[in-house]
C-alpha positions as a printed NumPy array, in Angstrom:
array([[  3.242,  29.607,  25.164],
       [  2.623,  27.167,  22.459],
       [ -1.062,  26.602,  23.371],
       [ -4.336,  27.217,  21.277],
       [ -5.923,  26.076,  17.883],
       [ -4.273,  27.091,  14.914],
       [ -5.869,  30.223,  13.582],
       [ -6.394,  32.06 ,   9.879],
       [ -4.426,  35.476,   9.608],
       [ -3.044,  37.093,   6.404],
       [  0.435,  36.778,   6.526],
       [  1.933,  40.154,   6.418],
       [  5.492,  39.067,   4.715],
       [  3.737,  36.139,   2.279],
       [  6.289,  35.782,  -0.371],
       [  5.006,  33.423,  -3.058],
       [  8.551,  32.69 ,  -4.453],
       [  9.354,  30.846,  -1.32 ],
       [  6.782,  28.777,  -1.19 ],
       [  5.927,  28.043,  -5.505],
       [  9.323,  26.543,  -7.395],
       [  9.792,  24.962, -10.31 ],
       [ 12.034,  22.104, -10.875],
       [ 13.11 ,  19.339, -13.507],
       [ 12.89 ,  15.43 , -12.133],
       [ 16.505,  14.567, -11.216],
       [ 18.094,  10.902, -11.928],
       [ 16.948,   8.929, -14.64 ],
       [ 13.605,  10.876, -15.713],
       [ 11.555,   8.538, -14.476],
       [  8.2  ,   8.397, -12.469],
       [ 10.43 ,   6.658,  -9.501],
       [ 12.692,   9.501, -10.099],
       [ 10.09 ,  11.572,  -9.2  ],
       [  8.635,   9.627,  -5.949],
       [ 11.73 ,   9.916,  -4.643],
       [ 12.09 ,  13.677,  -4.93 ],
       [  8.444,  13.895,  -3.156],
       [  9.986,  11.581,  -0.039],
       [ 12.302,  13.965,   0.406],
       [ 10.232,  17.219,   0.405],
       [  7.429,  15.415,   2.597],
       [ 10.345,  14.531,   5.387],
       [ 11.379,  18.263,   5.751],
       [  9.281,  20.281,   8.194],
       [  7.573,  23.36 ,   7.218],
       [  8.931,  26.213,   8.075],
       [  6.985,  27.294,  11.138],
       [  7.45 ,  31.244,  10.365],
       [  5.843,  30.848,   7.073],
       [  2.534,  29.686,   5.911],
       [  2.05 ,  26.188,   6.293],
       [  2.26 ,  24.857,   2.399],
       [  4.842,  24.586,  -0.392],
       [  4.14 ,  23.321,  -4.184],
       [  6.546,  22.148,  -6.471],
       [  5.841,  22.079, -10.358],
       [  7.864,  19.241, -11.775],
       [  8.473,  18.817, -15.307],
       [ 10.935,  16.62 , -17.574],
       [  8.93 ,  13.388, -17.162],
       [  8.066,  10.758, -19.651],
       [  6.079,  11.646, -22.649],
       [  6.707,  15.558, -21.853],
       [  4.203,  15.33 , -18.793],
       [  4.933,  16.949, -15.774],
       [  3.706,  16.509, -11.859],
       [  2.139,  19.53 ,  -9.11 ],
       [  3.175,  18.416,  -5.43 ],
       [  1.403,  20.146,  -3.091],
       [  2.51 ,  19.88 ,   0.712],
       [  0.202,  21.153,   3.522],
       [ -0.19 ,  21.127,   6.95 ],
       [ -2.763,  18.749,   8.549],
       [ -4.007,  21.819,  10.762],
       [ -5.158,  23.369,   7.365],
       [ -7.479,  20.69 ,   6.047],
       [ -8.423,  16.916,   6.211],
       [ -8.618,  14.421,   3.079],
       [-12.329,  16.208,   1.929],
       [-11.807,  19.883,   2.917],
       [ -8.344,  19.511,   0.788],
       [-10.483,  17.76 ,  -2.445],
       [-12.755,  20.884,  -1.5  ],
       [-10.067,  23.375,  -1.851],
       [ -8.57 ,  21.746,  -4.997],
       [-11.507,  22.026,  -6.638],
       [-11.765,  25.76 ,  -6.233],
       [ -7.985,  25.901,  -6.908],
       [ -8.289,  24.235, -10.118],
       [ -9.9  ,  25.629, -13.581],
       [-12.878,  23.495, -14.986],
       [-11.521,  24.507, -18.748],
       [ -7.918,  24.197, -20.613],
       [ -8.068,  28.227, -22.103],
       [ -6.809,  30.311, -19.897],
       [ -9.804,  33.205, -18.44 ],
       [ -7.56 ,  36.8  , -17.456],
       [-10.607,  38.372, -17.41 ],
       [-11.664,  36.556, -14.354],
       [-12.775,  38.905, -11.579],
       [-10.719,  38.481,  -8.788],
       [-10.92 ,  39.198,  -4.594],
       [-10.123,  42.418,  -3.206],
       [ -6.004,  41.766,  -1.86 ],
       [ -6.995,  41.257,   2.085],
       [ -5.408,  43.284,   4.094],
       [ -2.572,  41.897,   6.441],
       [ -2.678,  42.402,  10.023],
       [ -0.311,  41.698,  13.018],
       [ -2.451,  39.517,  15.861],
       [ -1.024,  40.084,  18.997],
       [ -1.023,  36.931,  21.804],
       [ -3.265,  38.229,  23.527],
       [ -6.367,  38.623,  20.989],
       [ -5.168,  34.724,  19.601],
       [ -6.164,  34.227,  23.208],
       [ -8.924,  35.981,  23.409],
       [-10.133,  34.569,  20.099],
       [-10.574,  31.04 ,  21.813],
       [-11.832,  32.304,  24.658],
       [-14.792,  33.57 ,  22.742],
       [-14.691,  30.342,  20.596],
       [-15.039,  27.987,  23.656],
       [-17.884,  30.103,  24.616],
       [-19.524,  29.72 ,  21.626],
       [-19.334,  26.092,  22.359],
       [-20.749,  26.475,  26.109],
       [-24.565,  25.827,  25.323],
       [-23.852,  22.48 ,  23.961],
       [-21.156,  22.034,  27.098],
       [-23.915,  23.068,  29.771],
       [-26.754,  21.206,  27.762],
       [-24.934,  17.99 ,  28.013],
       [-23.582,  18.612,  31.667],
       [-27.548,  18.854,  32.568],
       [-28.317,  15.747,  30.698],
       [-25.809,  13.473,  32.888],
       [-27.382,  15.766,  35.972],
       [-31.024,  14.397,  34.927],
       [-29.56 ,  11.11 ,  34.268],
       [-28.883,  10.43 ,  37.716],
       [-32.475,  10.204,  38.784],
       [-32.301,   6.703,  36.978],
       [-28.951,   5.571,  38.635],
       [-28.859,   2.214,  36.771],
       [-29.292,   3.505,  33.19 ],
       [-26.721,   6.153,  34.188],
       [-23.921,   3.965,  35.376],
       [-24.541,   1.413,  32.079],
       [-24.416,   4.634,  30.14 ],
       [-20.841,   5.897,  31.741],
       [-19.686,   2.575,  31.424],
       [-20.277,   1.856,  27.946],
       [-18.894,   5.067,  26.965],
       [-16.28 ,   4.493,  29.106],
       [-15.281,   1.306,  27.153],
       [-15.731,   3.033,  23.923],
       [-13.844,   5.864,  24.89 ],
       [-10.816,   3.666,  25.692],
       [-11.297,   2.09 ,  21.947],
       [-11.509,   5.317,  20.128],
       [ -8.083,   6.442,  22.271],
       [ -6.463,   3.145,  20.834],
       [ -5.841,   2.502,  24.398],
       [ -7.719,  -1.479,  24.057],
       [ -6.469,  -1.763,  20.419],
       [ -5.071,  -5.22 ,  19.137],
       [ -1.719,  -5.917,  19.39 ],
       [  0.586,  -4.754,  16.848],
       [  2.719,  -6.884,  14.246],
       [  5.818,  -7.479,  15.721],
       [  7.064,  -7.483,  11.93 ],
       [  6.14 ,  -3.567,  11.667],
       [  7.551,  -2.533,  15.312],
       [ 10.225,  -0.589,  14.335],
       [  9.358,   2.999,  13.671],
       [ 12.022,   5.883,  12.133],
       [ 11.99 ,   9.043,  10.615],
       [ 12.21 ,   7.764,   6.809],
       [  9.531,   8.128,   4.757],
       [  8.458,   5.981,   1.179],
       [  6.606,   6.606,  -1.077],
       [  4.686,   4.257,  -3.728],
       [  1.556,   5.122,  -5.655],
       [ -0.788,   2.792,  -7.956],
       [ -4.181,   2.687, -10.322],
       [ -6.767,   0.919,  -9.381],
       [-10.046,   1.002, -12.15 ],
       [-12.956,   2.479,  -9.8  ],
       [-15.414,   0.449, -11.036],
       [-13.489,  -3.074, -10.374],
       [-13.384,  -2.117,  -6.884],
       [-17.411,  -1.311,  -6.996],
       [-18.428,  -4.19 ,  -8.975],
       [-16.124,  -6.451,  -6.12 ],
       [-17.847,  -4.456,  -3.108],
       [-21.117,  -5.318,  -4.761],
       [-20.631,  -9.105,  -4.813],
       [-20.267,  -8.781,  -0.6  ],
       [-22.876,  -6.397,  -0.466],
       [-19.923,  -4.07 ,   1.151],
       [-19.133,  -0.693,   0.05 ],
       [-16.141,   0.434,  -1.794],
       [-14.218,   1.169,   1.423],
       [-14.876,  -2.008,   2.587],
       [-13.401,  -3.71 ,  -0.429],
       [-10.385,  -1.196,  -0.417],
       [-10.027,  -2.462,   3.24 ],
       [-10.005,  -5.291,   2.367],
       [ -7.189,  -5.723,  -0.279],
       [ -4.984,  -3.334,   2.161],
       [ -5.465,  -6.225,   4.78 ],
       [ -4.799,  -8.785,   2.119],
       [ -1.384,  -7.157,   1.275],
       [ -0.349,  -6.884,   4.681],
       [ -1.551, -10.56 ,   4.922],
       [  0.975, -11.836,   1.906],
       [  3.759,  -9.586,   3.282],
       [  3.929, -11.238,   6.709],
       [  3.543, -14.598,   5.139],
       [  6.271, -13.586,   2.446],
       [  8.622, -13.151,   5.243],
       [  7.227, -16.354,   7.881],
       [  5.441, -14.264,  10.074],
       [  1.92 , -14.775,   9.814],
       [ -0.248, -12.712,  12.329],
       [ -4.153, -13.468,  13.032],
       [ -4.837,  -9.184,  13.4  ],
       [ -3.296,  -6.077,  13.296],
       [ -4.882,  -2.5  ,  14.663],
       [ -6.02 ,  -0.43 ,  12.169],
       [ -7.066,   3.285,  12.44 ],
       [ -9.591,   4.754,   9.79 ],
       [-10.466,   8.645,   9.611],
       [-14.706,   8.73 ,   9.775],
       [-16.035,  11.716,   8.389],
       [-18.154,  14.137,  10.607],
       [-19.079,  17.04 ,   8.351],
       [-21.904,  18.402,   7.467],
       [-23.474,  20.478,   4.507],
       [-23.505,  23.503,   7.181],
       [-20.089,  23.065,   7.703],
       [-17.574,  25.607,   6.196],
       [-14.828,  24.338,   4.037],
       [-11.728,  23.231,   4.783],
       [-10.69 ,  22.482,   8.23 ],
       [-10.707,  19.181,  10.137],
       [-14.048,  17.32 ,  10.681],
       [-13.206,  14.102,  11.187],
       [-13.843,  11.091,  14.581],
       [-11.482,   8.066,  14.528],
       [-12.283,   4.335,  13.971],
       [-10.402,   1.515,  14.86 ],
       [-10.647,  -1.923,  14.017],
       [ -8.582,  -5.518,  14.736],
       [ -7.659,  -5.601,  11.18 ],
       [ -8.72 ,  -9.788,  10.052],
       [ -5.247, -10.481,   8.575],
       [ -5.494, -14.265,   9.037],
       [ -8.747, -15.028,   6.788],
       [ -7.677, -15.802,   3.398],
       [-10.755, -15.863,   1.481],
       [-11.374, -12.299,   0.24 ],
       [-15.12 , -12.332,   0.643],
       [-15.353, -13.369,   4.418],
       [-12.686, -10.364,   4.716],
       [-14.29 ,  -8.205,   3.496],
       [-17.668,  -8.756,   4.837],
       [-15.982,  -9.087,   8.568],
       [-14.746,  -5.53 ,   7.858],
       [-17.522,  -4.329,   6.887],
       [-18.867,  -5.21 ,  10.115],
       [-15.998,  -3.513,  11.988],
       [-16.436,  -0.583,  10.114],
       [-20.038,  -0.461,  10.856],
       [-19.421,  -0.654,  15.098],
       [-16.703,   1.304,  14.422],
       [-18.965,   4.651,  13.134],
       [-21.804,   3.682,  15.863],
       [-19.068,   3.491,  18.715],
       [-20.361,   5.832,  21.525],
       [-17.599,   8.132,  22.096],
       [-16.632,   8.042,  18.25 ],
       [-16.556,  11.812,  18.495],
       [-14.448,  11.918,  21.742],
       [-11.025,  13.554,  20.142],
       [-13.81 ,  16.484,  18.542],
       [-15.252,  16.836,  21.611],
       [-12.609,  17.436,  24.223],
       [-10.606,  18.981,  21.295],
       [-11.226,  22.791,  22.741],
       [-10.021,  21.481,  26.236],
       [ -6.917,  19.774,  24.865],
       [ -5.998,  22.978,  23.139],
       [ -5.065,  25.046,  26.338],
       [ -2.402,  22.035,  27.182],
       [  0.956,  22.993,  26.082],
       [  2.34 ,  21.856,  22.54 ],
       [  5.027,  19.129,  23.926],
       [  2.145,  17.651,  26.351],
       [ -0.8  ,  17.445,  23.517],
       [  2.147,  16.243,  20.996],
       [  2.953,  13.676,  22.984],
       [ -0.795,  12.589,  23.91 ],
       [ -1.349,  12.259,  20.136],
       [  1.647,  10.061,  19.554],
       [  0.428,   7.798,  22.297],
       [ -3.033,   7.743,  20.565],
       [ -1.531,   7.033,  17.059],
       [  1.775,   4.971,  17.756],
       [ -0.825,   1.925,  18.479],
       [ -1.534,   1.83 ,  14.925],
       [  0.175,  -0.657,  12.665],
       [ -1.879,   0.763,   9.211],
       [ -4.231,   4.053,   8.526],
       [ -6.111,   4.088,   5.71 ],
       [ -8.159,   6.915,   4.745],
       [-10.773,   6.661,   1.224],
       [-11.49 ,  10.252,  -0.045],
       [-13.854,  10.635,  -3.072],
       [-12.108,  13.216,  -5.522],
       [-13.49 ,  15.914,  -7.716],
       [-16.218,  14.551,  -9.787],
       [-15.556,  16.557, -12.435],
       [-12.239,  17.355, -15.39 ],
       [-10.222,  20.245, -14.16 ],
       [ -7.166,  22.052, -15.242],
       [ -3.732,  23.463, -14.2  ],
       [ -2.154,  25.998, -16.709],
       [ -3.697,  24.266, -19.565],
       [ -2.883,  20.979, -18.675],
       [ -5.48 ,  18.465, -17.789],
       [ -4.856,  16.885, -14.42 ],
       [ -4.847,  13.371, -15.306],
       [ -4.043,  11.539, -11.98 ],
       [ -4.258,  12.8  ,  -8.511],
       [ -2.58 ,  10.699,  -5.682],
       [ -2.498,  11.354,  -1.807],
       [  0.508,  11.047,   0.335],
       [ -0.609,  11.276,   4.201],
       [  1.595,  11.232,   7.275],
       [  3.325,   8.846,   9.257],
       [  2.066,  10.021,  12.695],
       [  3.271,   7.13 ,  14.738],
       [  1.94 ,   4.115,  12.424],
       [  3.983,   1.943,  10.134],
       [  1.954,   2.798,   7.014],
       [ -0.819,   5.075,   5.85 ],
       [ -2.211,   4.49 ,   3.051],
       [ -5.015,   6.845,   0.881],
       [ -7.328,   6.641,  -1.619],
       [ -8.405,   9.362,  -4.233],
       [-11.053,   8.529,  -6.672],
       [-10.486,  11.336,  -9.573],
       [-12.429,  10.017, -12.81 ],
       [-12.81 ,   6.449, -13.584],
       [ -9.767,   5.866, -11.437],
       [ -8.768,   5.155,  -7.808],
       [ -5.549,   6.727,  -7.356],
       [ -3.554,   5.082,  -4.368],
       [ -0.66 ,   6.221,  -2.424],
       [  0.786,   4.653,  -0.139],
       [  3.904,   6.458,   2.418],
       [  5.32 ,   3.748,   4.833],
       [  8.154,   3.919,   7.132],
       [ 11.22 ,   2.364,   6.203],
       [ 11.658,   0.672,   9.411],
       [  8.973,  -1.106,   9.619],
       [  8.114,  -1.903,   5.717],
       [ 11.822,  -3.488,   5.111],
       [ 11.488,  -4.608,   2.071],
       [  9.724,  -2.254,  -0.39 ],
       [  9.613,  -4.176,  -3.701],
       [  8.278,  -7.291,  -2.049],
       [  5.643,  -4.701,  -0.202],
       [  4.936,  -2.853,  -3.506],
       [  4.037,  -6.175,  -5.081],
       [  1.998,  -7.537,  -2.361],
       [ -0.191,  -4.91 ,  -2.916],
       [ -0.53 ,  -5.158,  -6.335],
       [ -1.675,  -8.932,  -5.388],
       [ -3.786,  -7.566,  -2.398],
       [ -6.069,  -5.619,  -4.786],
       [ -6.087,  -8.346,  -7.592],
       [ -7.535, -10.699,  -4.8  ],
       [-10.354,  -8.527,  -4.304],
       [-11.116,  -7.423,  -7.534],
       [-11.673, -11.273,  -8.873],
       [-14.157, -11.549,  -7.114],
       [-16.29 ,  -9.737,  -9.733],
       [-16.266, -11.73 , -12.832],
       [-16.954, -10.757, -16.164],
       [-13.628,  -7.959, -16.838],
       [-10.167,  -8.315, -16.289],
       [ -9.486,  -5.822, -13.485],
       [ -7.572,  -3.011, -14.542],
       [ -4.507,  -2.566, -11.791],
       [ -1.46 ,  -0.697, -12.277],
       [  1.928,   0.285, -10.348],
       [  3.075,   3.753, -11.035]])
């Protein structure tokens, strides 16, 4: 009936062929070329029968170097359980190893409805302990009726924040929202961002923040609409060491994005602040925690409570530390890896990868609201600059792919 979490099961028809292909970049060659072709594959749904991922190898670009697109399914992974996965996926040397044990084939089975039901049932009791031991701290709560009420109230208020439901207004600029996706990726040295967080005494999310809000800044200016904030949603990271890998462990912050301040530093130490109210917000945990509950609504209802929670948003922006180490992919060394999220409602997402000594940036924004795409390519090249001179002594290292 459409209703449950998404559960692991070994597909009994998996046909690799369907989902791994092999392609030459069409057009002109070109690492455009190329962007384009991964628009187009990251608008078409997954097939819902099938296993939710496709890769496409694609070779036939400049200097004889070629390009892996991987496309997954949110309900597989967020940004660190996917750097996680790579990391396993990938070889740490260039020679091949076919002596490398491998798993025993796991067998495939056929789930009926009613054990996928019964599976969450048993899951949600699992959870019950915490569920009662919470239920019978509000119960003891009430013997102090005043500390109780300022308690429901504040989490009240933050619960309305994390749901986007008190968020800033939006940009009447980015208003318009479609089904067309773009793509536009760029390098960013890591260590010009660090050395520029380190003048604030911010962190490098803060910085990368703050350049984002500094390109969005120029754009609206560019175009004579200046805005004083804009609501911005940032993915805050709830696992643990205990946790296993993959799957989603992540709250939600928000923040009035400070497009109107100019100077770079104030910027980026007023988002630092946000950021820091943002993690400490009571109910920061609220979609995790009435997650199981929402799960037993039907698929159109909980789709359309998430769009209502996300269509607020005028920018995401999500910072995911990469694999720390040089890995391979059929004897190639992967040289650049750059993140493409969703458009779930918001005019642009934009993510961060850090793989080596560089901070690999892609950026997918709807072509309804982002209008103009060179001017909003270019702003962000100026965005980042901003930041980055704030560290003196290099010239910071920035570059549009």
């Amino acid at each position: 009936f459409g209703i449950g979490t998404p559960n692991w099961d070994v597909d009994p028809d998996f046909d690799l062929h369907y989902h791994l292909r092999r392609v030459r970049v069409g057009g002109d060659g070109s690492w455009r070329a190329l962007l384009a072709a991964a628009e187009q594959i990251a608008m078409t749904p997954l097939d819902q029968s099938r296993p939710p991922w496709e890769a496409v190898l694609f070779e036939g670009l400049p200097d004889g170097k070629a390009a892996y697109l991987l496309k997954t399914h949110h309900a597989m992974t967020d940004g660190l359980g996917a750097i996680q996965g790579l990391a396993q996926l990938h070889s740490r040397q260039r020679a091949p190893s076919p002596d490398k044990p491998q798993p025993p084939e796991p067998a495939p089975n056929h789930p009926s409805a009613a054990r996928i039901v019964a599976r969450q049932l048993v899951a949600d009791l699992e959870r019950a302990p915490g569920l009662l031991d919470a239920v019978g701290r509000g119960v003891l709560s009430v013997r102090h009726p005043r500390d109780a009420l300022k308690t429901t109230l504040r989490f009240s208020r933050s619960a309305a924040k994390v749901a986007g439901m008190t968020a800033s207004p939006g940009s009447p600029l980015l208003e318009n929202r479609s089904l067309s996706w773009r793509f536009s990726a760029f390098d960013v040295r890591f260590a010009d961002i660090r050395a520029a967080s380190k003048v604030a005494g911010a962190s490098v999310n803060d910085a990368y923040l703050a350049a984002l809000v500094g390109a969005l800044r120029r754009y609206h200016e560019h175009l004579g609409h200046p805005i004083v904030t804009m609501p911005i949603a940032i993915p805050i990271s709830v696992r643990t060491e205990s946790d296993p890998k993959g799957g989603n462990r992540i709250a939600v912050g928000r923040l009035p994005g400070p497009v109107s301040l100019a100077d770079p530093f104030e910027r980026m130490l007023t988002i630092r602040e946000q950021v820091r109210a943002a993690r400490h917000e009571p109910a920061v945990n609220l979609f995790n925690t009435v997650g199981p509950v929402l799960a037993w609504l039907p698929a159109a209802v909980l789709s359309s409570l998430g769009a209502g929670a996300t269509a607020s948003n005028d920018m995401q922006a999500s910072n995911v530390p990469g694999i720390p180490f040089d890995v391979y992919m059929a004897g190639a060394k992967v040289e650049r890896m750059y993140p493409f999220g969703p458009l779930p409602g918001c005019a642009v997402m934009a993510t961060m990868i850090t793989h080596g000594s560089v901070a690999c940036l892609g950026i997918n924004h709807d072509a309804a609201s982002i209008t103009d795409s060179e001017l909003f390519a270019q702003c962000i090249v100026d965005g980042f600059e901003e930041v980055l001179s704030l560290a003196s002594g290099t010239e910071p290292v920035l570059r549009r792919v």
